[in-house]
C-alpha positions in Angstrom: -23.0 -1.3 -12.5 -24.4 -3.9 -10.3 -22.4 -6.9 -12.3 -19.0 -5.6 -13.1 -16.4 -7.0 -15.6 -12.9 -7.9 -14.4 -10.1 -7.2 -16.8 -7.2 -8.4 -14.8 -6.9 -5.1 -11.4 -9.8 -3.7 -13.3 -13.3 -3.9 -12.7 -15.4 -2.4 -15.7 -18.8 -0.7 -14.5 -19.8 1.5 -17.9 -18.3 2.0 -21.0 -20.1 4.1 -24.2 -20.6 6.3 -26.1 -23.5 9.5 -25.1 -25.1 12.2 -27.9 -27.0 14.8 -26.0 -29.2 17.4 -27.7 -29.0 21.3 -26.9 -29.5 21.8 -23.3 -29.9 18.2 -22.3 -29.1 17.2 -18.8 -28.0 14.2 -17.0 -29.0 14.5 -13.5 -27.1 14.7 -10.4 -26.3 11.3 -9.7 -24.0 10.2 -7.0 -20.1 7.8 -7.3 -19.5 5.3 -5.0 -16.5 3.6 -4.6 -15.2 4.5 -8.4 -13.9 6.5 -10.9 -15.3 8.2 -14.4 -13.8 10.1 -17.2 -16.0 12.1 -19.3 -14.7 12.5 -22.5 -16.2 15.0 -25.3 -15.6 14.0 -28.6 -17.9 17.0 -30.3 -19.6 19.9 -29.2 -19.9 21.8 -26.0 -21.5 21.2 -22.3 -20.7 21.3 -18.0 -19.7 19.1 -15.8 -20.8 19.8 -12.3 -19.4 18.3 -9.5 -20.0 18.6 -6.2 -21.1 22.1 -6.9 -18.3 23.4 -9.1 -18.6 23.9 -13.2 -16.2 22.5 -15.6 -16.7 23.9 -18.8 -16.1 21.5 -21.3 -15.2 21.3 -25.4 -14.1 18.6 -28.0 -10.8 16.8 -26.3 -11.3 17.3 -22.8 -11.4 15.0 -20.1 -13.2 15.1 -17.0 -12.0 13.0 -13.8 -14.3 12.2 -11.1 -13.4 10.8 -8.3 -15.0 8.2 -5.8 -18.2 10.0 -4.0 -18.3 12.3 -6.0 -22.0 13.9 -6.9 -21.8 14.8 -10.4 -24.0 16.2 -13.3 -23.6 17.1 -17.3 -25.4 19.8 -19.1 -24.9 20.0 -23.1 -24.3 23.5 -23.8 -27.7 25.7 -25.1 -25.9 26.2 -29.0 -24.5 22.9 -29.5 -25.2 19.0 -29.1 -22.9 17.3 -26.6 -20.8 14.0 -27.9 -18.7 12.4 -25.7 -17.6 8.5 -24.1 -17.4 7.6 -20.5 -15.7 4.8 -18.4 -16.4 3.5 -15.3 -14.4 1.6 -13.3 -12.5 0.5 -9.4 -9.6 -1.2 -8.9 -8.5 -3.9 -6.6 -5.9 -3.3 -4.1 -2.6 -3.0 -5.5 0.0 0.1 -7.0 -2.4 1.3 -9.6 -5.0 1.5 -6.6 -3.0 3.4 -4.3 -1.5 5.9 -6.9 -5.4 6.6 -7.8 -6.1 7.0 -4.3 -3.0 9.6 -3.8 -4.1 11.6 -6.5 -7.9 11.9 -5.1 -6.7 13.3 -2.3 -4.9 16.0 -3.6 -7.6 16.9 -6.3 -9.8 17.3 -3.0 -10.9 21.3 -3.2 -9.0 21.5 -6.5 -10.2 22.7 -9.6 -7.4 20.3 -11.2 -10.3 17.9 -12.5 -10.2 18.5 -16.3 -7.2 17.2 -18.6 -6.5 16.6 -22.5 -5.0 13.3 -23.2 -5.6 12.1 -26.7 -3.8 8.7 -25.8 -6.6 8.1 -23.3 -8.9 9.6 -25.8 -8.2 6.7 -28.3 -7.7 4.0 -25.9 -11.5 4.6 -25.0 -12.6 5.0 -28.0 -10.8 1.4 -29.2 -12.2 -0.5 -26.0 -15.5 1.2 -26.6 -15.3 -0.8 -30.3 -13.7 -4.0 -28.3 -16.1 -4.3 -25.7 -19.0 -4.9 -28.5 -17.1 -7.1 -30.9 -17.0 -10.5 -30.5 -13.5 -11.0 -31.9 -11.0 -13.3 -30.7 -8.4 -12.0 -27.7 -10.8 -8.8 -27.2 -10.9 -9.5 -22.8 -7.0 -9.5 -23.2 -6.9 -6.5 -25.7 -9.1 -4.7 -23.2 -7.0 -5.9 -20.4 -4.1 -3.9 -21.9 -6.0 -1.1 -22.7 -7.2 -0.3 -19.2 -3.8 -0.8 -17.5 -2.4 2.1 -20.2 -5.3 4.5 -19.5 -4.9 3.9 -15.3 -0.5 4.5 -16.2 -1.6 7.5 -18.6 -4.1 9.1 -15.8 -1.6 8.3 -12.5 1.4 10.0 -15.2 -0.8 13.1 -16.4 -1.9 13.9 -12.3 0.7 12.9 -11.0 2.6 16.0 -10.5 -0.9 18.0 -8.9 -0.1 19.9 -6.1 -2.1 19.3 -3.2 -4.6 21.8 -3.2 -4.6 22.6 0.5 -0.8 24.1 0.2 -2.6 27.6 0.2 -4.0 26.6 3.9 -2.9 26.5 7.6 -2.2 23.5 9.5 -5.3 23.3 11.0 -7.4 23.6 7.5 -4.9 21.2 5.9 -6.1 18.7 8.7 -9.7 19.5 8.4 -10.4 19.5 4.5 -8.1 16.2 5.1 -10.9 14.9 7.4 -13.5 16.5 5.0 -11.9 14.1 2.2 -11.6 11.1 4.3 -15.4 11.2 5.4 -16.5 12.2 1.7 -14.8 9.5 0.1 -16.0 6.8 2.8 -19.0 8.5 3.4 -21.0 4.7 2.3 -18.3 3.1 5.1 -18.2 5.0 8.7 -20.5 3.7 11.1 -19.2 6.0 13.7 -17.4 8.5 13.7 -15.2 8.1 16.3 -13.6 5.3 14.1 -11.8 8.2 11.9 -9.6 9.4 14.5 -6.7 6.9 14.5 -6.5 7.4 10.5 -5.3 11.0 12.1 -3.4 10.1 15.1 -5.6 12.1 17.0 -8.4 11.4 19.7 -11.9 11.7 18.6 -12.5 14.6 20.9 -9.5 16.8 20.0 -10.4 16.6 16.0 -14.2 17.0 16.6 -13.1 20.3 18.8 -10.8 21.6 16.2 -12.6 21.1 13.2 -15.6 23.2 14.8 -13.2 25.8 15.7 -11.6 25.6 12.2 -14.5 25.4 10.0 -17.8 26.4 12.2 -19.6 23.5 12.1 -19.2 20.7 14.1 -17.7 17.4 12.7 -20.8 15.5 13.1 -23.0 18.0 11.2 -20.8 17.8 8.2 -21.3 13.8 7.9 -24.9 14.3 8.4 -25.4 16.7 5.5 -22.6 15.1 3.6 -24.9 11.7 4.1 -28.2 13.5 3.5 -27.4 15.2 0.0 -25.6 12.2 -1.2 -29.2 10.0 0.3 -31.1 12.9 -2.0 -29.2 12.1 -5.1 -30.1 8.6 -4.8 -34.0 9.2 -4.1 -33.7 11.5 -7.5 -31.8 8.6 -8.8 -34.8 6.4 -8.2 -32.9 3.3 -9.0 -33.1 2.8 -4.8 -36.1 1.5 -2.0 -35.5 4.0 0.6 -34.5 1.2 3.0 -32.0 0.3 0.6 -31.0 3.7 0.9 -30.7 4.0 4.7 -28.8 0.7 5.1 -26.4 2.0 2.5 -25.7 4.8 4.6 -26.0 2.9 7.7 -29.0 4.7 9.9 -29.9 2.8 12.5 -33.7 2.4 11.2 -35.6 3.9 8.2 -37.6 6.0 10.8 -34.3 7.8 11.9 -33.6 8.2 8.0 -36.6 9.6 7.1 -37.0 11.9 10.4 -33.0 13.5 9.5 -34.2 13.7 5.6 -36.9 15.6 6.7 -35.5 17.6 9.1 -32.9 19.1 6.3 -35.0 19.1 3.3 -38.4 20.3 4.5 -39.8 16.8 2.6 -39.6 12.6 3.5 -38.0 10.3 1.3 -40.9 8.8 0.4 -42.9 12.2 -1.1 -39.5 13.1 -2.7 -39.4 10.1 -4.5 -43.0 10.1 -5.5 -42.4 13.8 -6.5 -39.3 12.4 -9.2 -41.1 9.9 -10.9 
């Protein structure tokens, strides 16, 4: 994750291959600035992200998209098989296509697909990536651009899943999206309102009125549960983890961690090891 692989617009982060016995889980563990497919090969299990379940079987595939917090559960009667694939992508069409289609999977269920073109293409780089053989980097090279063409094709035609809402609610779970896929980004707030074409104090005033909350209390908890992940994570020095989501000190950190979760950083993270 920390050293990624660049196959031509590509940056590789994971790739392999995952058996989990009955009831196994993978912990909640939060995206950053990519995107995963899950793909079950045998047996049965969940997918949980950010809250909703996605049941799972043999062929399906599971999208997640940047910031997302996400966890897998193998199913209590069966083991759970299946491949992932991590990767971003630099700037350019495939990039923006991805970025279209995360926005309208934003308060969708639309996350889980069968593709058994994508299917094999992962399971061929899976065998590329550990061979030595000549050409493999270009092989895999061709193999990511038809999985990121095969994924923009098969989501492509989602409808946007806030159709069902007013104007106002389309505007606010648009906001919602914005700060949930930037959440390791904004600084201030304030900063989001030309992305809207609308002054900072008009969107904070409709989103309370809209949703109940005020817009600066959903980026807080929005911050705080994806900071909790990472403790649970434990891959992360809590300073790391409050310059990654730019508090202004650890103190204030640890004082708004406390303050939501009834526990420091610090006792959370001795509690998970």
């Amino acid at each position: 994750m920390e050293t990624p692989k660049e196959y031509g617009n590509l940056k590789l982060l994971q790739i392999g291959r995952r058996y989990c016995k009955e009831n196994e889980v993978i912990s909640a563990h939060t995206h950053q600035n990519f995107y995963e497919l899950t793909i079950v090969t045998g047996g049965e299990g969940t997918v949980w992200t950010n809250g909703a379940s996605y049941p799972l079987k043999s062929g399906d595939i599971h999208l997640s998209i940047p910031c997302d917090i996400h966890e897998i559960k193998a199913s209590s009667s069966s083991m759970l098989e299946y491949d992932y694939f991590s990767f971003e992508l630099k700037d350019g069409e495939f990039n923006d296509e991805l970025k279209k289609i995360s926005t309208k999977l934003f308060g969708t269920g639309s996350r889980v697909f069968v593709n058994p073109k994508i299917s094999n293409l992962i399971g061929n780089a899976i065998s590329e990536f550990s061979s030595e053989k000549p050409y493999a980097p270009e092989i895999l090279k061709n193999i990511f651009n038809q999985i990121a063409i095969y994924l923009i094709r098969d989501f492509s035609n989602v409808k946007d899943g806030t159709a069902k809402f007013t104007e106002n609610e389309i505007l606010c779970y648009q906001v919602m999206n914005y700060v949930d896929t930037h959440i390791y980004s904004i600084t201030n707030l304030e900063n989001i309102s030309p992305k809207f074409n609308y002054n900072y104090s008009y969107l904070s005033n409709l989103f309370k009125k809209t949703t109940g909350k005020t817009l600066f209390d959903y980026f807080q908890s929005r911050k705080l549960e994806t900071a909790k992940v990472l403790i649970l994570e434990n891959k992360y020095k809590i300073t790391e983890i409050s310059e990654m989501l730019n508090y202004s000190s650890p103190f204030a950190f640890s004082k708004a961690f406390k303050l939501k979760f009834g526990i420091s950083p610090k006792n959370m993270q001795i509690n998970a090891k």
